[in-house]
N, C-alpha and C positions, 0 to 999 in steps of 0.2 A: 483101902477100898472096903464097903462095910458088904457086909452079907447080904444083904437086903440086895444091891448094886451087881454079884454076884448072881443070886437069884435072878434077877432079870434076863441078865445073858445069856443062863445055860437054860430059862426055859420060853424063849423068843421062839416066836413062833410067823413067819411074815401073810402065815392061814389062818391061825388063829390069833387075831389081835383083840385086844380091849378096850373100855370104853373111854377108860383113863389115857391110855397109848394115842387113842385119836385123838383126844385132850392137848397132850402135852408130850412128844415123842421124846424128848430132848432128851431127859433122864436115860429113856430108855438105849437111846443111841449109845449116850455118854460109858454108860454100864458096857455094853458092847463093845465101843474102840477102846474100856480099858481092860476088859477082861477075853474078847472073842472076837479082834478084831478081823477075822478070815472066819466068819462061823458056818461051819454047816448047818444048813436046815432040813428040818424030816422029809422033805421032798430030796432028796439029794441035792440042791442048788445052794451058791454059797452067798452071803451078804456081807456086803465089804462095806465097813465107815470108817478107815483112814485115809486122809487128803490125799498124802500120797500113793495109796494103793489105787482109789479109784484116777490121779491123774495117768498112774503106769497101764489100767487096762484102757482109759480114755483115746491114748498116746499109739497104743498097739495092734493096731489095725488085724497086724498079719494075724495074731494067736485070739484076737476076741472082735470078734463076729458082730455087727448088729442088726444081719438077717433075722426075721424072727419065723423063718417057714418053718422047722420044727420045733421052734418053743410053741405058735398060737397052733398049729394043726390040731393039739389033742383037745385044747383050750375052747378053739372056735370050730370046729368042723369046717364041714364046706359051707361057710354062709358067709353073707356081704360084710361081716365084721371081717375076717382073716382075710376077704378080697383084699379089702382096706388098708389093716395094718401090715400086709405082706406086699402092697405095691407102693404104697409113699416113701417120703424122703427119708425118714427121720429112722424108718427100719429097712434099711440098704444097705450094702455095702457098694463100694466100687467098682465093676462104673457107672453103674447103675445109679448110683447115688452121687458121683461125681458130674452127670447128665446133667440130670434135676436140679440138682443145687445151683450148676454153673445158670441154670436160664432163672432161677427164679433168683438168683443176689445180683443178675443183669439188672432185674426193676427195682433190686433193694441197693444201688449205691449210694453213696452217700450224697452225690449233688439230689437223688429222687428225693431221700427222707429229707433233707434240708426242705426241699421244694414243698415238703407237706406241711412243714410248722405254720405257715401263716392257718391255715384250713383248721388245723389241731385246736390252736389257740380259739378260734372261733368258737368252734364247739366245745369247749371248755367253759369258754365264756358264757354260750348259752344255755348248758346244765347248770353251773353256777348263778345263774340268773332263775332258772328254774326252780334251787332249792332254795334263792333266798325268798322267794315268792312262797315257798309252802313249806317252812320255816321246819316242820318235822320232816322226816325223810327218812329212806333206805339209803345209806353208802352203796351197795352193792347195785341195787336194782335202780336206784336214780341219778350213780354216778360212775363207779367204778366198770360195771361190765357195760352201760352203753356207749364205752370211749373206742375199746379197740372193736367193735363189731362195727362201728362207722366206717372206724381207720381203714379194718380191712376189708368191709364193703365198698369203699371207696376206691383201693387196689383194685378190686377185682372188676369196683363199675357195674355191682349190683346194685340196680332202679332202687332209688330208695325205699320207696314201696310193697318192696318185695324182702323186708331184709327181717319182717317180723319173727320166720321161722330158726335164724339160723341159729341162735342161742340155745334155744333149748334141744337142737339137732344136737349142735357141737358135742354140749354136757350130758347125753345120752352115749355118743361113741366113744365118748372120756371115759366116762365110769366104767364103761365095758375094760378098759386097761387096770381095773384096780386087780390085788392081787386071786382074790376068791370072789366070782359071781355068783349070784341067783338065778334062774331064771327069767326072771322079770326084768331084770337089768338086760340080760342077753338079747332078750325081744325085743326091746326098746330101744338098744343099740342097732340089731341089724333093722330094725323098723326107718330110724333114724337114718342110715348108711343109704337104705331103696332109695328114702324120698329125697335125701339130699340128692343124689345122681339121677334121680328125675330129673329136678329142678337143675340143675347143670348141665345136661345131655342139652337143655331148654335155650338155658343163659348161651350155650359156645353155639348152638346152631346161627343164634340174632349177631354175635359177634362177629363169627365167621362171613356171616353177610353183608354186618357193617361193622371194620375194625374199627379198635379205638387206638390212642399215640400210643406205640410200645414203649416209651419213655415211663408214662406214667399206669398206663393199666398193665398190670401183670397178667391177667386174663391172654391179649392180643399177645403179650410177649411170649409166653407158653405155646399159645398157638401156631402162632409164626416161628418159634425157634433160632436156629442160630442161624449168620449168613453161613455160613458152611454146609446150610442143609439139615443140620442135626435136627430132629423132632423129636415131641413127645407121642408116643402111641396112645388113641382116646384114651384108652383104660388108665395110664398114666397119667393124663392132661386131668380126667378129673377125680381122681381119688388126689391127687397131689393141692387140686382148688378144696378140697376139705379138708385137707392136711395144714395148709394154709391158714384157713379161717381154724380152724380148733387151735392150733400150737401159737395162733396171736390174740387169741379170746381168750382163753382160760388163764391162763398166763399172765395177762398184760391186769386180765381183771384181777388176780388175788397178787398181784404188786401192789397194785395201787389198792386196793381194799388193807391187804397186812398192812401197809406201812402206815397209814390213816389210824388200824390199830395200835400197833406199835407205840406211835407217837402218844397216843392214850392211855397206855400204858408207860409212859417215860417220859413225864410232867418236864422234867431240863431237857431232855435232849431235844423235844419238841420248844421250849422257849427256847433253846440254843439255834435252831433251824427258822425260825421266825425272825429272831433280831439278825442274823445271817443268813440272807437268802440267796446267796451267792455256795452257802455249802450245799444245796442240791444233787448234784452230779455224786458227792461221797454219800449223801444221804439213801438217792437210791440205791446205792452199791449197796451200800450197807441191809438195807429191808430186803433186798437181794439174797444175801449172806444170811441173815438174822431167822425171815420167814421165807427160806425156800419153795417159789411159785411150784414150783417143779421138784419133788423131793426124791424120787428111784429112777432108777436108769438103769436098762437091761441089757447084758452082752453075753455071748455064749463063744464058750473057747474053741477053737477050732485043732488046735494042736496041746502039746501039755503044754502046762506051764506052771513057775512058780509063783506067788506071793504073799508076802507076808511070814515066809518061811511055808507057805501048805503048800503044797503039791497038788494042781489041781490038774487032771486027764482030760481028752478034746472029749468034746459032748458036753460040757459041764456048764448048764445057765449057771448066771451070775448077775446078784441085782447091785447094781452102785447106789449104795444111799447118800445122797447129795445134802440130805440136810443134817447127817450126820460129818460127813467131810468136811461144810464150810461150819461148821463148831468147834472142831480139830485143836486143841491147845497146840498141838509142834506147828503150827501155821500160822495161827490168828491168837493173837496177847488178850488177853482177858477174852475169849469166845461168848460166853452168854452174858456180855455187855454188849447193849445198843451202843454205839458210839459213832453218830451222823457225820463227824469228821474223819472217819476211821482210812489211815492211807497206810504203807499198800494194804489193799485189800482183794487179793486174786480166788476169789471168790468161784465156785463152779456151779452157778448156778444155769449158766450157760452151756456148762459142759467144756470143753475143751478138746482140742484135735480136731482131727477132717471134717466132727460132726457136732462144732460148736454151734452154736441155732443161728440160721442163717438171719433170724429178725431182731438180733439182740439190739442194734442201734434203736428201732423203732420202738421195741420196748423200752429202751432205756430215753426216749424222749417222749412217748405218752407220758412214763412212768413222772419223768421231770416236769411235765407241761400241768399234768393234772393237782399231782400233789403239791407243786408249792403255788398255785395259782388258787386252791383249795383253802391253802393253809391261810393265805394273803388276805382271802375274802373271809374266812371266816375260823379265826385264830381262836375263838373261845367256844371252837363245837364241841359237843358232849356225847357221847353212845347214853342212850336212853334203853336199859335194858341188857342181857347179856347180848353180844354177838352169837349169832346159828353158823356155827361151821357144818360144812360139808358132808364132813362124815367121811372123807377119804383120807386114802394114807398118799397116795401117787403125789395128786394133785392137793396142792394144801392151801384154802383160803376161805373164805366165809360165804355162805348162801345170802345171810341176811345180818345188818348192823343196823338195827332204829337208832338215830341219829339226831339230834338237836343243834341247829347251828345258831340260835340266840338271834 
């Protein structure tokens, strides 16, 4: 392990990152699982990137936590940002989050996402119709992020019409999860948080007065609840409809945007997925693995505990870096190799345990539907220019790729 590699780890900082770190983490990860893989950071909180360490807090409900009321309280104050991330799904715990989940993977089973492919394919077809028509192009803004804001405008049975603002709401209450804000970002998030829950207080009033099938709107299914009675409280029903559309937008967009990279970046693997288009299914896994949609995940221990050999006390935030984990050499054989055939590949991109993402089939069949129907239509596209990434550490995927599809 060289000095340089050493350096990295002991002066990681997850508040003060650089411009290179946004760049290209890997290194920096890699530095970390082999020299600090349980690191403490100057905040007192620890960052975990071995596979196994983060499957064991993933897995342990009882000792790590993923309420987040006293992680955002100092973070958010009392504003529509901490409303937000301290009543959705995804920062709950049980059973409170066993609730939620159960009604809203009611409208995600598997005959619902089956039933959506025919719908998907269309609109694929009519983006791809659209870029071969204006032959230069944005990846991101002309294909990748308008797939899942359909898909899950379409769930939720927002008027097409009406579906202009939800992108740039979502990527405003996203960023707000990064690990150090601005102010600007903050304003913009809970600015973001109001107008969505206007515009939703709006949507469940027309609903509630004229449902739609709970089979296929998730909307009507949240509202109506279980036969048993069980309900969501408004305040639940609609911070969980923006929890919804963020964790299948952002997500679903930097899948299919990375892996579009990726393949650009990996002249065989990508002729390898073209003359076989039947390896799809291992292809996304892999862009999955490779460019982590979703790269940190946050737990906080409730009791002590050990890992990794540290000794961690209750109280103690803890971030899982997932794109450090699915690089893992004791898991994955050659890790920073693309390899679209790659099997097994148990990958955490998903997460794992009670609060594996409740939409991963539907990501993993946009992610299928887009990319190799892309790839199909237009096998010799080129990025025209660098890719604009994000600028986030959370969330990892590109803002903007000029694109040339010949």
């Amino acid at each position: 392990m060289t000095a340089d590699a050493r350096e990295l780890a002991a002066t990681f900082d997850l508040e003060k990152l650089t411009p290179e770190f946004y760049a290209d983490p890997y290194p920096t990860y890699r530095a970390l699982r082999e020299n600090a893989p349980v690191k403490r950071l100057a905040n007192g909180s620890y960052f975990l990137t071995r596979y196994d360490d983060l499957v064991s807090a993933y897995k342990n409900n009882r000792a790590f936590s993923s309420d987040k009321k006293k992680e955002f309280a100092p973070k958010y104050g009392a504003s529509p940002l901490y409303e937000h991330h301290t009543t959705s799904l995804v920062f709950n715990d049980p059973p409170a989050h066993t609730r939620v989940r159960r009604l809203i993977m009611g409208a995600l089973s598997p005959r619902a996402i089956a039933g959506m492919e025919p719908d998907l394919v269309q609109l694929v077809n009519r983006l791809l119709d659209a870029i071969a028509a204006k032959g230069k192009v944005d990846l991101i803004d002309d294909f990748a992020s308008a797939i899942p804001i359909e898909v899950i405008g379409n769930l939720l049975d927002v008027p097409a019409d009406e579906r202009a603002p939800l992108r740039d709401w979502s990527l405003a209450i996203l960023g707000a999860l990064e690990p150090v804000i601005g102010p600007d970002v903050f304003a913009r998030g809970n600015a973001a948080v109001k107008d969505f829950l206007s515009y939703l207080e709006g949507l469940v009033a027309r609903r509630r007065a004229r449902p739609g099938n709970p089979e296929r709107d998730v909307l009507t299914r949240l509202i109506q609840g279980e036969d048993n009675g069980e309900r969501l409280t408004e305040k639940e029903l609609l911070h969980n409809c923006i929890f919804l559309l963020n964790a299948g937008h952002e997500t679903t967009t930097n899948l299919i945007g990375n892996g579009l990279v990726a393949l650009q970046d990996h002249a065989g693997e990508k002729q390898r997925l073209i003359d076989n288009p039947a390896l799809i299914k291992t292809a996304v896994e892999e862009f999955l693995r490779f460019e982590s949609s979703n790269q940190l995940g946050n737990r906080m221990t409730v009791e002590p505990v050990e890992l990794g050999g540290v000794a961690l006390p209750a109280g103690t935030p803890v971030t899982l870096c997932i794109g450090a984990a699915n690089r893992d050499p004791a898991q994955f054989v050659d890790p920073e190799r693309l390899d679209v055939g790659r099997a097994p590949n148990r990958h955490l991109a998903f997460g794992t345990g009670a609060h594996q993402c409740a939409g991963m089939a539907l990501a993993r069949l946009e992610g299928a539907i887009a990319i190799s129907r892309f790839l199909a239509r237009f096998p010799n596209y080129a990025l025209v220019g660098p890719p604009l990434r994000g600028g986030r550490v959370r969330f990892r995927g590109f803002l903007s790729v000029p694109c040339e599809v010949g």
